[in-house]
ROGULO-559991 format. One record per residue (C-alpha): residue number from 1; y, x, z. Coordinates in nm, 4 decimals. Layout:
REM residues N
<node num="NUM" c2="Y" c1="X" c3="Z"/>
...
END
This chain:
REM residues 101
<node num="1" c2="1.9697" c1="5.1044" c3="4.3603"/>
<node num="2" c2="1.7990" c1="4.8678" c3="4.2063"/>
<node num="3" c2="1.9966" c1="4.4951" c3="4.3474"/>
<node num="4" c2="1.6637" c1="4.3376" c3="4.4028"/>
<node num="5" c2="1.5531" c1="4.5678" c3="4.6397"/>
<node num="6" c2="1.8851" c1="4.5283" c3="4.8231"/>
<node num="7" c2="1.8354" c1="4.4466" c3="5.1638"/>
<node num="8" c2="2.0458" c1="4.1392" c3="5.3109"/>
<node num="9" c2="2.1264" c1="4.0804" c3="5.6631"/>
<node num="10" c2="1.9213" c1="3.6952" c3="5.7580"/>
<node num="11" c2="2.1055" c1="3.5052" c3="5.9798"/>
<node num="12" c2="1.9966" c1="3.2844" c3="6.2258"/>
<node num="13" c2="1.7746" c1="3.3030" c3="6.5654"/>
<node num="14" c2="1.6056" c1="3.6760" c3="6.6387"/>
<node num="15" c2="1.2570" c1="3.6555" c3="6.5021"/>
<node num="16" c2="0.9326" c1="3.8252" c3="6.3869"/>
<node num="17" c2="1.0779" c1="3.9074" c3="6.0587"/>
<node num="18" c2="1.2991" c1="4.2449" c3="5.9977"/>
<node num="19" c2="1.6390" c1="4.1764" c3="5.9910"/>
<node num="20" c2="1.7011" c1="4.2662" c3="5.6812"/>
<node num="21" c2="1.5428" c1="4.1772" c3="5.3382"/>
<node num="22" c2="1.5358" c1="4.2150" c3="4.9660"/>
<node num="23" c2="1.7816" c1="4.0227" c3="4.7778"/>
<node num="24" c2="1.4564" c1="3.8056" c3="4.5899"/>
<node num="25" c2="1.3126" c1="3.6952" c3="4.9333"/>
<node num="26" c2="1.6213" c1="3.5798" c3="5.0382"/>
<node num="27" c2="1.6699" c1="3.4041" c3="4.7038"/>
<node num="28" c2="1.3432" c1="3.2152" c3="4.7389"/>
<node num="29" c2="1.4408" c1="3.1160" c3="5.0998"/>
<node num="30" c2="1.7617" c1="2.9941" c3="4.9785"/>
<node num="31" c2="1.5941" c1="2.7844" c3="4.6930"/>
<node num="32" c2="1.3220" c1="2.6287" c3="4.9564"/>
<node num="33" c2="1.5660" c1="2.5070" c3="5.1568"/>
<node num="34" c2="1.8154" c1="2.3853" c3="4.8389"/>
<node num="35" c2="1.5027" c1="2.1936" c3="4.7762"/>
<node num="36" c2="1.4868" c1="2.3932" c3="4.4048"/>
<node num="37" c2="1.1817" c1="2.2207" c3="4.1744"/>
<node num="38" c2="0.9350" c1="2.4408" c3="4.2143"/>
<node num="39" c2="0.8998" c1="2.4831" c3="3.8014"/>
<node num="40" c2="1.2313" c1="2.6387" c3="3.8450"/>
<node num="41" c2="1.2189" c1="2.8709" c3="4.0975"/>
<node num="42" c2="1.3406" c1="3.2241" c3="4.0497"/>
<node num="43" c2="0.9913" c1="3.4335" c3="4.2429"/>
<node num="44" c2="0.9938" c1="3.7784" c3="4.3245"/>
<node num="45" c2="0.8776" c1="4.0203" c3="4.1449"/>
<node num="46" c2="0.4693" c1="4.0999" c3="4.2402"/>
<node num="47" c2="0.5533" c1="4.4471" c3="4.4260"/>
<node num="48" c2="0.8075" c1="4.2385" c3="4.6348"/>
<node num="49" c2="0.5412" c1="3.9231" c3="4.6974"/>
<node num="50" c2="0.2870" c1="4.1748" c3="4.8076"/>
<node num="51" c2="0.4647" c1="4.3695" c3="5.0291"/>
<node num="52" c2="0.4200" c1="4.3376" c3="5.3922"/>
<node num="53" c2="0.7961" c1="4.2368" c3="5.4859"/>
<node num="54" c2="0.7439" c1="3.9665" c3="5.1990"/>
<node num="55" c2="0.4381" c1="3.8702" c3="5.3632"/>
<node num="56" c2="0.5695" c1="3.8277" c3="5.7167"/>
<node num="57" c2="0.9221" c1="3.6447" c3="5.5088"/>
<node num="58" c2="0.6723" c1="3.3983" c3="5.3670"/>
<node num="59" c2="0.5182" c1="3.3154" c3="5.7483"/>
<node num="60" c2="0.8167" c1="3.3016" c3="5.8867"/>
<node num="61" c2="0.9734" c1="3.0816" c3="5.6111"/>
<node num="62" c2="0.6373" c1="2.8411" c3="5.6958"/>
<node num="63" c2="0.7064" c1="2.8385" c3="6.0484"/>
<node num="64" c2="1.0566" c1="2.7929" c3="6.0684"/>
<node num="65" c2="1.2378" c1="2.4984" c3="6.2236"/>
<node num="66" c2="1.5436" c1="2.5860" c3="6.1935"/>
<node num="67" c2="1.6794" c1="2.4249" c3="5.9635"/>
<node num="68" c2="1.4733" c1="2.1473" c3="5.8754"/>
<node num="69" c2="1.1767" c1="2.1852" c3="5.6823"/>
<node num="70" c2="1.2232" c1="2.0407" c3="5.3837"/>
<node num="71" c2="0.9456" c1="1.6971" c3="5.3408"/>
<node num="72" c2="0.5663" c1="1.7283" c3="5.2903"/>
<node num="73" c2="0.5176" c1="1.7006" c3="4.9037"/>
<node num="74" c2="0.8100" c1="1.9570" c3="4.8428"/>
<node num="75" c2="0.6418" c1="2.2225" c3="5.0628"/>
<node num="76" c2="0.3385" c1="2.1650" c3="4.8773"/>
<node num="77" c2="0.4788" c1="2.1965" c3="4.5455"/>
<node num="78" c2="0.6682" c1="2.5066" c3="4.6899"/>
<node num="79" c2="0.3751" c1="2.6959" c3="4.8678"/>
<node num="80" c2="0.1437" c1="2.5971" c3="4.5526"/>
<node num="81" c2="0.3478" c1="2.7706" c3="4.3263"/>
<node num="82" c2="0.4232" c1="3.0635" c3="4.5318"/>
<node num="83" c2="0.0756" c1="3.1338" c3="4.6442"/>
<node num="84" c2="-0.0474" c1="3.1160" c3="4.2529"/>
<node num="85" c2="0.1805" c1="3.3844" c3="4.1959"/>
<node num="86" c2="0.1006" c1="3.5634" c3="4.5116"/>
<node num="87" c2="-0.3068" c1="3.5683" c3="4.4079"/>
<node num="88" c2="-0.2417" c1="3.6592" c3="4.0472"/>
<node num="89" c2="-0.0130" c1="3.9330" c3="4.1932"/>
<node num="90" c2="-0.3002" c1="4.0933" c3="4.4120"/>
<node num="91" c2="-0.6229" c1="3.9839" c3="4.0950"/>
<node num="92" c2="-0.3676" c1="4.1811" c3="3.8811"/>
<node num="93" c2="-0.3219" c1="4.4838" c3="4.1021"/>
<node num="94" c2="-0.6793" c1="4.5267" c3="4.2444"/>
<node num="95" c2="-0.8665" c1="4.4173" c3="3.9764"/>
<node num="96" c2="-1.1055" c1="4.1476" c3="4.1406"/>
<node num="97" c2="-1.0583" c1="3.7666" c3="4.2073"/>
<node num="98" c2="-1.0073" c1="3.7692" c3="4.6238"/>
<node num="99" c2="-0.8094" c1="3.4905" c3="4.6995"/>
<node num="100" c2="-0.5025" c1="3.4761" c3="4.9514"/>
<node num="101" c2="-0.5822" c1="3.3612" c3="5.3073"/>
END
């Protein structure tokens, strides 16, 4: 098996999100909250971003208050970068230029 598609157990509160997930959305967490330059951020892979437990990871992640979000200009940095990769992700797979929402 493949170790990025290794689930890990999240800890914390119960919430929306499965209770398990892939070893590169629980990377990314870690590095948002390790406050990680955005330039040097490990992303998923495309499949990953796109799926719907990475989708629901990414809300939750967004939403969380527990811990700490990190400050404002760090979560935009963060999200910007992310959700570039995210939309080239989906123009690459469907072949048209529909944005993420």
């Amino acid at each position: 098996m493949d170790s990025s598609t290794n689930p890990v157990a999240v800890t914390g509160e119960p919430s929306s999100i499965p209770t398990t997930l892939p070893v590169e959305l629980d990377t990314l967490r870690k590095q948002y909250f390790a406050l990680v330059p955005p330039y040097l951020l490990h992303l998923p892979s495309p499949q990953t971003l796109r799926s719907a437990a990475a989708q629901e990871a990414l809300v939750e992640l967004a939403e969380t208050e527990d811990p700490p979000q990190p400050e404002a200009g760090y979560r935009k940095k963060f999200w910007k970068r992310v959700l570039g990769v995210l939309e080239e992700s989906f123009e690459d797979a469907d072949g048209d230029e529909d944005g993420v929402s």
